[in-house]
Every structure is written in C-alpha cells, then in structure tokens.
Backbone as a chain_set.jsonl record, in Angstrom:
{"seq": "XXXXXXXXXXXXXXXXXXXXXXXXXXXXXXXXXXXXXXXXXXXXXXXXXXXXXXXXXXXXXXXXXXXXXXXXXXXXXXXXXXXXXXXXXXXXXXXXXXX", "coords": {"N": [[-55.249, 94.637, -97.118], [-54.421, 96.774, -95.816], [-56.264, 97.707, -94.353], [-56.552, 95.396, -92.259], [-54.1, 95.829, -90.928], [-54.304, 98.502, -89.278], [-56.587, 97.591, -87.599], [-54.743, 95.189, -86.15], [-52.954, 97.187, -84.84], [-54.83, 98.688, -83.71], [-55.707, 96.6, -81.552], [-53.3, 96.447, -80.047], [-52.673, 99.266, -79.102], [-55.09, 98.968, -77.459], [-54.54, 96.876, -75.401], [-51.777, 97.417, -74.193], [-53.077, 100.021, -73.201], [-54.874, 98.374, -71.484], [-53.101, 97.128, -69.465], [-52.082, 99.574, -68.751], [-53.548, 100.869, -67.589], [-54.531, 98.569, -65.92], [-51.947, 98.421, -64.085], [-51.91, 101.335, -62.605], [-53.943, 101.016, -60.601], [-53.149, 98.833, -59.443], [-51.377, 100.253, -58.449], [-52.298, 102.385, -57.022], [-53.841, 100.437, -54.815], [-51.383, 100.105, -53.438], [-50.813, 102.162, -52.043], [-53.006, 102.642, -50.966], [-52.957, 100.28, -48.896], [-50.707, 100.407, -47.376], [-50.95, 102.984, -46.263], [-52.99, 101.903, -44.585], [-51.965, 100.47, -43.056], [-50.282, 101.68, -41.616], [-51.714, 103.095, -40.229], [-52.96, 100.928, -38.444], [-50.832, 100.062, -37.209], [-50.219, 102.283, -35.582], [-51.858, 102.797, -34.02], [-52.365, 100.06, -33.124], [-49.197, 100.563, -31.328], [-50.095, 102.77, -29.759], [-51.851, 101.558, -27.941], [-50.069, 99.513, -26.685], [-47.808, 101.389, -25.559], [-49.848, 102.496, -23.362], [-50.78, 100.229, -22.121], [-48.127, 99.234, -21.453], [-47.5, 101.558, -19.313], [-49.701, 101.482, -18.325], [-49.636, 99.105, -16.82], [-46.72, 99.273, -15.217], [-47.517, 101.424, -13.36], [-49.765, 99.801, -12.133], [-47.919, 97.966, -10.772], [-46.404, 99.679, -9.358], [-48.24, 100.592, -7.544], [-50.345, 98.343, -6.399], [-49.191, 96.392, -6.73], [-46.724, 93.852, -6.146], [-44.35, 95.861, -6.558], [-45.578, 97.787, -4.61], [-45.169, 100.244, -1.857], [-44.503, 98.478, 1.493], [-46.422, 98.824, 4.216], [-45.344, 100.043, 7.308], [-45.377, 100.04, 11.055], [-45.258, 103.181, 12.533], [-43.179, 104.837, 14.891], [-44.474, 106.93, 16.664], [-45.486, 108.749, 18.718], [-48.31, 108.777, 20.733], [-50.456, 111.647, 22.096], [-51.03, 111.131, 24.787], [-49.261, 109.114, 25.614], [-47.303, 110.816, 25.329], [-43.848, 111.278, 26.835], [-43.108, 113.753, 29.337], [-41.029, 117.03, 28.896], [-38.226, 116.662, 30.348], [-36.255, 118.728, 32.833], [-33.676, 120.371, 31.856], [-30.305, 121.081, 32.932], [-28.195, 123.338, 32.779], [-24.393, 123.749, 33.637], [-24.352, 126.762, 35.149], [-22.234, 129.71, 33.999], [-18.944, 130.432, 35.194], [-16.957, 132.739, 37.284], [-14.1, 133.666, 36.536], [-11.251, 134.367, 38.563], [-9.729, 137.707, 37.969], [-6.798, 137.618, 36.119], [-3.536, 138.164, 37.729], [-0.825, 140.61, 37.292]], "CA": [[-54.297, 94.465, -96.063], [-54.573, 98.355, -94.83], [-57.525, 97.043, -92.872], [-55.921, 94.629, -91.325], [-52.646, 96.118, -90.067], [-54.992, 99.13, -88.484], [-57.272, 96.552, -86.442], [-54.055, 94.768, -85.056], [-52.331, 98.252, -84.086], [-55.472, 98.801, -82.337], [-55.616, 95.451, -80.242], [-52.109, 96.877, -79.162], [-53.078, 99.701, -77.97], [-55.883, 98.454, -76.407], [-53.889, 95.694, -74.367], [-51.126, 98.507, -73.724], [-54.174, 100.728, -71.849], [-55.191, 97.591, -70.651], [-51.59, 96.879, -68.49], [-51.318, 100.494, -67.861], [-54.946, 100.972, -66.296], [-54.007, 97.333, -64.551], [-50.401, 99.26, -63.178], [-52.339, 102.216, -61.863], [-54.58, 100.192, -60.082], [-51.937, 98.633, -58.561], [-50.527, 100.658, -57.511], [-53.351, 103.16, -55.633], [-54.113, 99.834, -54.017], [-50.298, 99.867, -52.477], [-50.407, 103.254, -51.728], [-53.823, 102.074, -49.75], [-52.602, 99.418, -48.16], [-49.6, 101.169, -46.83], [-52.204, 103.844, -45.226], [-54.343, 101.933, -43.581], [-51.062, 99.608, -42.221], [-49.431, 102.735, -40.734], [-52.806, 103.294, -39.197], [-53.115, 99.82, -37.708], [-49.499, 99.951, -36.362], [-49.525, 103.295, -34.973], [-52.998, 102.382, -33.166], [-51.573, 99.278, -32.11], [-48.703, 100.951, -30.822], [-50.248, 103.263, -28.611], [-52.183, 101.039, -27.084], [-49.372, 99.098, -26.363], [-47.772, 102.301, -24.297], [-50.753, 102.876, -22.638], [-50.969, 98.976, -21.64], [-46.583, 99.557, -20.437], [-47.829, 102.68, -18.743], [-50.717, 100.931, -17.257], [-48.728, 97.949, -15.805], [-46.427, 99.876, -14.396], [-48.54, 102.024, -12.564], [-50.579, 99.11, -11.321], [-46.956, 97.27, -10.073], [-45.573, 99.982, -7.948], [-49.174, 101.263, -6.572], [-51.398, 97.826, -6.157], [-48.452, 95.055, -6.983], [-45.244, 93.509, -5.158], [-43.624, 97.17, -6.061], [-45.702, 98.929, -3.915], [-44.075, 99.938, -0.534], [-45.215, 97.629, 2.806], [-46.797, 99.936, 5.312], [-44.973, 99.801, 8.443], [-46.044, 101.157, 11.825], [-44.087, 104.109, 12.925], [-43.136, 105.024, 16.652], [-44.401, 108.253, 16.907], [-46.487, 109.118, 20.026], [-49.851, 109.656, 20.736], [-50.532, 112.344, 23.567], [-51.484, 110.401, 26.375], [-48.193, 108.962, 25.548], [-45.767, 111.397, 25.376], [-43.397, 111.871, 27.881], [-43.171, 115.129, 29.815], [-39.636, 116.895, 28.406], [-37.308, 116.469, 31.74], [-35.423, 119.741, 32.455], [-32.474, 119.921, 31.704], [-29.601, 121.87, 33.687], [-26.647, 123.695, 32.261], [-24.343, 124.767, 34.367], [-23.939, 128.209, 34.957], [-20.968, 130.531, 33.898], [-18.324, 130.747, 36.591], [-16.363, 134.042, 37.234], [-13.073, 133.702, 36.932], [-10.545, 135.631, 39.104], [-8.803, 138.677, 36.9], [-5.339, 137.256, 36.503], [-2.383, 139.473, 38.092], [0.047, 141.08, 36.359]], "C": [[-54.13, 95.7, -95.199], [-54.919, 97.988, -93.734], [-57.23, 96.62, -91.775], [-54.479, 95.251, -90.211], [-53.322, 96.976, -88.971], [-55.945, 98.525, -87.141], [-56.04, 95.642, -85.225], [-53.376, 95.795, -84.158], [-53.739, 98.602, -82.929], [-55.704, 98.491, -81.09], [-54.116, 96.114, -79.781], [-52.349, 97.801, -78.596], [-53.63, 99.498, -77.048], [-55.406, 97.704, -75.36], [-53.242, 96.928, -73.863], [-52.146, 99.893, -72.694], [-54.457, 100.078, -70.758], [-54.74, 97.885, -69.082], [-51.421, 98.342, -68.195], [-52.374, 101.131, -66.911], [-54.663, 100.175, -64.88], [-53.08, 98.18, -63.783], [-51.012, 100.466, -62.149], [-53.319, 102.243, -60.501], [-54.187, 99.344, -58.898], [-51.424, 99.257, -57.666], [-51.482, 101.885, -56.432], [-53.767, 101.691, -54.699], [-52.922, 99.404, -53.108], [-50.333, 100.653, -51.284], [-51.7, 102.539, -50.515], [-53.756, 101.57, -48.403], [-51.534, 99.685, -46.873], [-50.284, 102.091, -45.989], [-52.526, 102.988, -44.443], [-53.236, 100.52, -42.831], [-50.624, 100.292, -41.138], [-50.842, 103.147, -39.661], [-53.235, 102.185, -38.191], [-52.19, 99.745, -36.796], [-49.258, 101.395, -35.602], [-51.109, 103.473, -33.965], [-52.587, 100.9, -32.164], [-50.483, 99.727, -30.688], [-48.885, 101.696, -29.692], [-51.21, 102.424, -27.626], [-51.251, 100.157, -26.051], [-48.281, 99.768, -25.041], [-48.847, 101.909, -23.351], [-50.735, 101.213, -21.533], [-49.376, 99.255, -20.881], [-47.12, 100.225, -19.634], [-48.7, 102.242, -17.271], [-50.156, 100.263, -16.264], [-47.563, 98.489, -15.043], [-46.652, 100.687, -13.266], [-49.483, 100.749, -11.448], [-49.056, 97.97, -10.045], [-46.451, 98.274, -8.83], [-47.071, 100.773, -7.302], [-49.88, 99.604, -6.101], [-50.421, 96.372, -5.697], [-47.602, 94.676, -5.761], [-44.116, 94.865, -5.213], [-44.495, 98.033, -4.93], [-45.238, 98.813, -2.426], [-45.108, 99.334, 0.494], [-45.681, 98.828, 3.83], [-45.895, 99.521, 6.33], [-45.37, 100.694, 9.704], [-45.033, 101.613, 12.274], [-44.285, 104.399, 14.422], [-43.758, 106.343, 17.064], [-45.874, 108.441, 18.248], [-47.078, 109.366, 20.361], [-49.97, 110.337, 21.998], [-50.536, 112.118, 24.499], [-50.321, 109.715, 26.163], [-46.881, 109.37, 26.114], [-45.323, 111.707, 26.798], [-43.378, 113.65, 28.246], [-41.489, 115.148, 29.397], [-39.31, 116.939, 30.224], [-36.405, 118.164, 31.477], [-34.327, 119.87, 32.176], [-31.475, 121.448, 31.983], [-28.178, 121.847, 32.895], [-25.672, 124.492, 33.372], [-23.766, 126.074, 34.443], [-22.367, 128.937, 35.053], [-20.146, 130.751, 35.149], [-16.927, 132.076, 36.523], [-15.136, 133.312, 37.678], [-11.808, 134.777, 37.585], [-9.626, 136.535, 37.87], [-7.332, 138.064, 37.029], [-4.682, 138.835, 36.814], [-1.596, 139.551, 37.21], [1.529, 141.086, 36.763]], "O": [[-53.751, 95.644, -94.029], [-54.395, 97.895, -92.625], [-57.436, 97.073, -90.649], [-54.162, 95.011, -89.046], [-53.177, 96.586, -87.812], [-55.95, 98.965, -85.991], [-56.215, 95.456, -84.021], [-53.172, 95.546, -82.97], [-53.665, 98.726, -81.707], [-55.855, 99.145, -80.058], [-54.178, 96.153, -78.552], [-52.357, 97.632, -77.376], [-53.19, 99.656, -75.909], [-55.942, 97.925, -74.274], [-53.935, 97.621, -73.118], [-51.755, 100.469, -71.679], [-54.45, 100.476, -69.593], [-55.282, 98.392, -68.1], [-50.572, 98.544, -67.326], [-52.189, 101.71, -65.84], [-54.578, 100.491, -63.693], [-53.532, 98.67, -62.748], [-50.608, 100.514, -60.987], [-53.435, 103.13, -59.655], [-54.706, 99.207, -57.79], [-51.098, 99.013, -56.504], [-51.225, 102.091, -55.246], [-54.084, 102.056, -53.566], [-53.099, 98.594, -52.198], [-50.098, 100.35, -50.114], [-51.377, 102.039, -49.437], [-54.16, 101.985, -47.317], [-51.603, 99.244, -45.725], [-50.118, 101.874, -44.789], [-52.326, 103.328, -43.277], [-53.782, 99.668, -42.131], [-50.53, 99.845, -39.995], [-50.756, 103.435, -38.468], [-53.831, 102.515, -37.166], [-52.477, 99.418, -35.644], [-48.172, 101.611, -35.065], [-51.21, 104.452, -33.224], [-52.542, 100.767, -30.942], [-50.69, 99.451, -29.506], [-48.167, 101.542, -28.704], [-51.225, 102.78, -26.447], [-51.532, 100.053, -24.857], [-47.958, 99.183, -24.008], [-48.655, 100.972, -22.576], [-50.68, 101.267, -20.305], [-49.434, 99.499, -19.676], [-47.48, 99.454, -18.745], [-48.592, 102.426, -16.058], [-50.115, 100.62, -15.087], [-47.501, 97.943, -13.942], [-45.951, 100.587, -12.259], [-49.737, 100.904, -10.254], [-49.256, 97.474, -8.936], [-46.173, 97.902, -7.691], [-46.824, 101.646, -6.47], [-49.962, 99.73, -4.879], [-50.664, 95.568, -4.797], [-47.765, 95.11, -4.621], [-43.257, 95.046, -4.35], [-43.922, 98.993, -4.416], [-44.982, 97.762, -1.839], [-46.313, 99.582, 0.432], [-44.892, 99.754, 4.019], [-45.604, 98.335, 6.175], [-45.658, 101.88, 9.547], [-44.007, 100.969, 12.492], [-45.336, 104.23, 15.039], [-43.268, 106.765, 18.111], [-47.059, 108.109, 18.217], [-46.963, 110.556, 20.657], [-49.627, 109.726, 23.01], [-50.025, 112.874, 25.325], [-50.154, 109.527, 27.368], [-45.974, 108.892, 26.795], [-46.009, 112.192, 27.698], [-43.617, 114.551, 27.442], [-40.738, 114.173, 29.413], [-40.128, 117.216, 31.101], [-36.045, 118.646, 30.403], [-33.849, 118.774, 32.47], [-31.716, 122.551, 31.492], [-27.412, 120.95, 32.542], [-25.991, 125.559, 33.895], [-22.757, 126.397, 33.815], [-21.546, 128.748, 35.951], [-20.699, 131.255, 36.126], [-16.087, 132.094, 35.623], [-14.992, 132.617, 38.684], [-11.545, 135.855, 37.053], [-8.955, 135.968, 37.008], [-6.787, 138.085, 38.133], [-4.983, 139.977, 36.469], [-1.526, 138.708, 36.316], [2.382, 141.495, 35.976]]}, "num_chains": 1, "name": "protein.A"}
C-alpha cells in the first residue's frame, strides 16, 4: 500500500503543474492580447484624427466652408480718377482788438 499512496500523490502533483502551467499560459496570452489591442486602438485612433483633421481642412479650403470670391472695386490705372484739388481757405488776419 506504500506504493500506492506515492503514485496517487504523484498524479496530484502532476495535475496541480498541470492547472498551474495551464494559469500561466493564460494568462501571458491576456497580457498579449491586451498589447496588441492597445496597439490596434491607438493606430485606429490616430488615423481617425488625421481623417477629423483631414475633413476639416478639405471643408473650409475646397468645401461649402470655403469663402466665395467676390470681385472687389479697386481700380485699375487707366481707371483711376485724377485726385481733384482741393482748396482750404486761407488764414484771415484778424484786426488786434483795442484796449
């Protein structure tokens, strides 16, 4: 009966390595998973800027934000008037008051 008790303590350990090999296993494949998520979502993410960034940029330069040209008045040479002179009139001497 020695025999015997020694062979079943063994199968216990053995299972007990088993489940704690399995657990370790486990768990580097969380730790994994968790990596290479934060790498998906933080690649996602910037593309996602870059795409805001983009569309904005393309709305107020190409879109319905960008401003309407309008033509301005401003005067081409053969245009412009000549300035007109213009008369101030001159200082007038007043008599010294009396005293």
């Amino acid at each position: 009966m020695a025999a015997g008790a020694g062979r079943s303590k063994s199968r216990v350990e053995q299972e007990r390595a088993r489940v704690y090999r399995a657990r370790q296993e486990f768990h580097q494949g969380l730790i994994a998973r968790r990596r290479r998520d934060n790498l998906i979502a933080g690649v996602a993410g910037g593309a996602l800027i870059l795409a805001v960034i983009g569309g904005q940029i393309a709305f107020y330069t190409v879109g319905p934000g960008a401003p309407v040209p309008s033509p301005s008045a401003t005067p081409t040479p053969s245009d412009a008037p000549t300035p007109a002179p213009t008369t101030e009139p001159a200082p007038v001497e007043s008599p010294a008051p009396t005293p």
